[in-house]
mmCIF file of the C-alpha atoms, coordinates in Angstrom:
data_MODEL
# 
_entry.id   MODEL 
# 
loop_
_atom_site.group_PDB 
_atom_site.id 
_atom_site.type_symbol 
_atom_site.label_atom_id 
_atom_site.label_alt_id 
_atom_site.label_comp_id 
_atom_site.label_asym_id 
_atom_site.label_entity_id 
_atom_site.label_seq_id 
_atom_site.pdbx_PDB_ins_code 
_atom_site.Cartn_x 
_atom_site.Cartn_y 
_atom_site.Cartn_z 
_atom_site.occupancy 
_atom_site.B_iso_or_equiv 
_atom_site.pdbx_formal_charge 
_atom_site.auth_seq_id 
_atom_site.auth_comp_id 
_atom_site.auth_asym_id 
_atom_site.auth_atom_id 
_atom_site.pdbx_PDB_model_num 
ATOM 1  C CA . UNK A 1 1  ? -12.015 13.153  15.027 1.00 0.00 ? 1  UNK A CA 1 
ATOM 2  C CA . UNK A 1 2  ? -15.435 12.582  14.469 1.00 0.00 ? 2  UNK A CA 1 
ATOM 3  C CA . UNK A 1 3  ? -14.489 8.734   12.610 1.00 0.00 ? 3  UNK A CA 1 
ATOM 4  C CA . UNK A 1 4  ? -12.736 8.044   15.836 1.00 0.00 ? 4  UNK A CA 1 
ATOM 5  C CA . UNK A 1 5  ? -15.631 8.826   18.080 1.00 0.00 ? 5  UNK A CA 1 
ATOM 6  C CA . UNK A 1 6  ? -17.585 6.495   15.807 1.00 0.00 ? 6  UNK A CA 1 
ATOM 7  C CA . UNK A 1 7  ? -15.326 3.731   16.164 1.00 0.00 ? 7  UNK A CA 1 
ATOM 8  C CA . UNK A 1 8  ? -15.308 4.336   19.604 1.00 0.00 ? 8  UNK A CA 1 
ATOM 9  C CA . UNK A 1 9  ? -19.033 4.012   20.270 1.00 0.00 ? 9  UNK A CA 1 
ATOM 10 C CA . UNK A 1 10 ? -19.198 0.995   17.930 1.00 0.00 ? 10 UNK A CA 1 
ATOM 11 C CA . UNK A 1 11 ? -16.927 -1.369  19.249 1.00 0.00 ? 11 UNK A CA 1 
ATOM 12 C CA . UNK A 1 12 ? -16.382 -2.678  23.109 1.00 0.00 ? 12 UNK A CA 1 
ATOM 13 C CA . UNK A 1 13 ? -12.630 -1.202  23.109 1.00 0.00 ? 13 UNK A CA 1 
ATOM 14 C CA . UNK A 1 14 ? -10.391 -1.441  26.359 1.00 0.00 ? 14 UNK A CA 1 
ATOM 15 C CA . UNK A 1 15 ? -7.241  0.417   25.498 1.00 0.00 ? 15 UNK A CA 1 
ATOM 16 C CA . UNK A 1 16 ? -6.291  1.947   22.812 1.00 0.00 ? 16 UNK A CA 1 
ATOM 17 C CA . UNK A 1 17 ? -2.047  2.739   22.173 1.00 0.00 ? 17 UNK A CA 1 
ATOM 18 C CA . UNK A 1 18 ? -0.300  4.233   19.330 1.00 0.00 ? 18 UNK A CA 1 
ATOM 19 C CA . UNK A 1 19 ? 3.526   3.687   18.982 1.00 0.00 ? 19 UNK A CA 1 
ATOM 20 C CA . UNK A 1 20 ? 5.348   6.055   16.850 1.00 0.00 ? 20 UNK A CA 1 
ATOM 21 C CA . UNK A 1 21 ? 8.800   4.464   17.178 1.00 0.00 ? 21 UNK A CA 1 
ATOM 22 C CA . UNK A 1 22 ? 7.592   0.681   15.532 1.00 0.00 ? 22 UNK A CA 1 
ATOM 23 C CA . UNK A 1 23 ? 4.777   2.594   14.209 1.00 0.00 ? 23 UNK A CA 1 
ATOM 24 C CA . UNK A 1 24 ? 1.930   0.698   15.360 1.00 0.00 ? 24 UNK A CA 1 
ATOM 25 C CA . UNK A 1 25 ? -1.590  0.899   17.049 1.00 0.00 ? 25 UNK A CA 1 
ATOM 26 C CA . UNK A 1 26 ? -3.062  -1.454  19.257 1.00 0.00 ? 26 UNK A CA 1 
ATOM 27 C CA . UNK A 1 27 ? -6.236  -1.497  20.098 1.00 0.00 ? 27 UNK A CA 1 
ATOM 28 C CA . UNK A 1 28 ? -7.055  -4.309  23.067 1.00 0.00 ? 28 UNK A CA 1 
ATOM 29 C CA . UNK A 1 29 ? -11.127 -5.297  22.830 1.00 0.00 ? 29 UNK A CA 1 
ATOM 30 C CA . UNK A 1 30 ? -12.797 -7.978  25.398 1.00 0.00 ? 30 UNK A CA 1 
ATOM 31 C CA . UNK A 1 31 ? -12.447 -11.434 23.979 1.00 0.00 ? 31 UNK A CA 1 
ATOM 32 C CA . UNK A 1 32 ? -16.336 -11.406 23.225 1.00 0.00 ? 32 UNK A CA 1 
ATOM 33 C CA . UNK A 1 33 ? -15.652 -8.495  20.484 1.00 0.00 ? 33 UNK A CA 1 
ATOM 34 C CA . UNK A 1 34 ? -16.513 -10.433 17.259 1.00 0.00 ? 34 UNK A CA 1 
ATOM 35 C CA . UNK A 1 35 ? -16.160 -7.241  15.017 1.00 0.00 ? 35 UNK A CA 1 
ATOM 36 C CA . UNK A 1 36 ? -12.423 -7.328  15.467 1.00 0.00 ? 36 UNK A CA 1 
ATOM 37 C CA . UNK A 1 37 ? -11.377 -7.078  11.589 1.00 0.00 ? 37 UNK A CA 1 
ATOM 38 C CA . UNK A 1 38 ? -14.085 -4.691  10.830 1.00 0.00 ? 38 UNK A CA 1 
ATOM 39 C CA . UNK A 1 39 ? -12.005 -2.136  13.904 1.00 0.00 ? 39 UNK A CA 1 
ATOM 40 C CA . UNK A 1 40 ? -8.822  -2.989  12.048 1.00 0.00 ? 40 UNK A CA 1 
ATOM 41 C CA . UNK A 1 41 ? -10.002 -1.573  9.416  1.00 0.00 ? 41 UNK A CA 1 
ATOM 42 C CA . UNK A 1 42 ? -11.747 1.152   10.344 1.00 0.00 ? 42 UNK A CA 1 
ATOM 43 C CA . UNK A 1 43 ? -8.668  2.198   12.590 1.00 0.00 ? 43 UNK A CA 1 
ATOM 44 C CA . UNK A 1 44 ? -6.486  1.665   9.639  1.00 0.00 ? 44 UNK A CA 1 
ATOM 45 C CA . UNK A 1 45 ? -8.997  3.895   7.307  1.00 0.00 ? 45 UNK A CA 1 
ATOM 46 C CA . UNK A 1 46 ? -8.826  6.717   9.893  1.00 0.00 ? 46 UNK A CA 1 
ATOM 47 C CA . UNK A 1 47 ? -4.941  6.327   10.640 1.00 0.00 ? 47 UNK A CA 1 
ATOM 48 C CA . UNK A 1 48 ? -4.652  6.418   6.415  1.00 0.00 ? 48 UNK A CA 1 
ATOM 49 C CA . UNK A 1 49 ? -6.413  9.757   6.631  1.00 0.00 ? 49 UNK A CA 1 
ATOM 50 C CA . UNK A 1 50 ? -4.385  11.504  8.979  1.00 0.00 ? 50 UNK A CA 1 
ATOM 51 C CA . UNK A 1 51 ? -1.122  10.924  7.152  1.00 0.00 ? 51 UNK A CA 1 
ATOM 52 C CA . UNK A 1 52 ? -0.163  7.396   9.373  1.00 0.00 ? 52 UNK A CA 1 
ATOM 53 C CA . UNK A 1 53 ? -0.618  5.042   6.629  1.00 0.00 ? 53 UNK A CA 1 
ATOM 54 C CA . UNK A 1 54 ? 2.249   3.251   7.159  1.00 0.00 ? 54 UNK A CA 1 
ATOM 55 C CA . UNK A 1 55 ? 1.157   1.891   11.012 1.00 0.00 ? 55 UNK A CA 1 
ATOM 56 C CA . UNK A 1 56 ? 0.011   -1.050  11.531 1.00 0.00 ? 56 UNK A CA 1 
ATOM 57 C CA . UNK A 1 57 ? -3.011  -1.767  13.547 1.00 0.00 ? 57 UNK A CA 1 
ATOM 58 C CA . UNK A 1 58 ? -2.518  -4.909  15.462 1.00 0.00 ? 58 UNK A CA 1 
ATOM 59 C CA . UNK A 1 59 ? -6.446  -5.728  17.462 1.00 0.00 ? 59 UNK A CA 1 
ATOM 60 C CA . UNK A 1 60 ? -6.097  -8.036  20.472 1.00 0.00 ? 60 UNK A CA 1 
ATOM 61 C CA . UNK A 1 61 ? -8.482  -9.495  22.361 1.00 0.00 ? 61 UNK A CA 1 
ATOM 62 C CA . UNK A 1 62 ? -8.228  -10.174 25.689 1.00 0.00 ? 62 UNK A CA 1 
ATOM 63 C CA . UNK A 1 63 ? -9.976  -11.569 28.607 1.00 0.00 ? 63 UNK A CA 1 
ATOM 64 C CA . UNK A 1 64 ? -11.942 -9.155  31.630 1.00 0.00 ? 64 UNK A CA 1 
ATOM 65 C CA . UNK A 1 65 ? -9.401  -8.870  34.229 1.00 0.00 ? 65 UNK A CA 1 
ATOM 66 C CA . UNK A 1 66 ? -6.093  -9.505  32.360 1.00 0.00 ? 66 UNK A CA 1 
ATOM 67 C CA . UNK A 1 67 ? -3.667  -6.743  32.327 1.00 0.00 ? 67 UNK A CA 1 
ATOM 68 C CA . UNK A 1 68 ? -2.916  -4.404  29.197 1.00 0.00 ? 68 UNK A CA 1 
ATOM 69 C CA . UNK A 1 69 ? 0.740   -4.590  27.858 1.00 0.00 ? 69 UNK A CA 1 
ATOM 70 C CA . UNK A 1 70 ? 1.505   -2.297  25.022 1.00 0.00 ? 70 UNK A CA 1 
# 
């Protein structure tokens, strides 16, 4: 878990939501996050590592005050 608190310091993230039955995670970051590839994959390394490399991380940004839909 130490990868994830990484990730977590690194990037601006707003929610975070994993979804076993379509088997993806989304990860919602304010619209100004330019790194949003460089999460993907660093979500997607970490996922890989704990036996979840078939999800999908899908990164959307979003603006301050919109609501989070997973």
């Amino acid at each position: 878990m130490e990868e994830s608190n990484k990730v977590i310091n690194e990037y601006d993230i707003i929610a975070i939501g994993v979804n076993p039955d379509n088997k993806t995670i989304k990860v919602h970051v304010p619209i100004e996050e330019e790194q949003r590839n460089e999460l993907a994959y660093s979500l997607a390394q970490i996922a890989q590592k704990h036996g979840m490399e078939d999800y999908e991380v899908i990164v959307r940004a979003i603006r301050d005050g919109y609501p989070v839909a997973n």
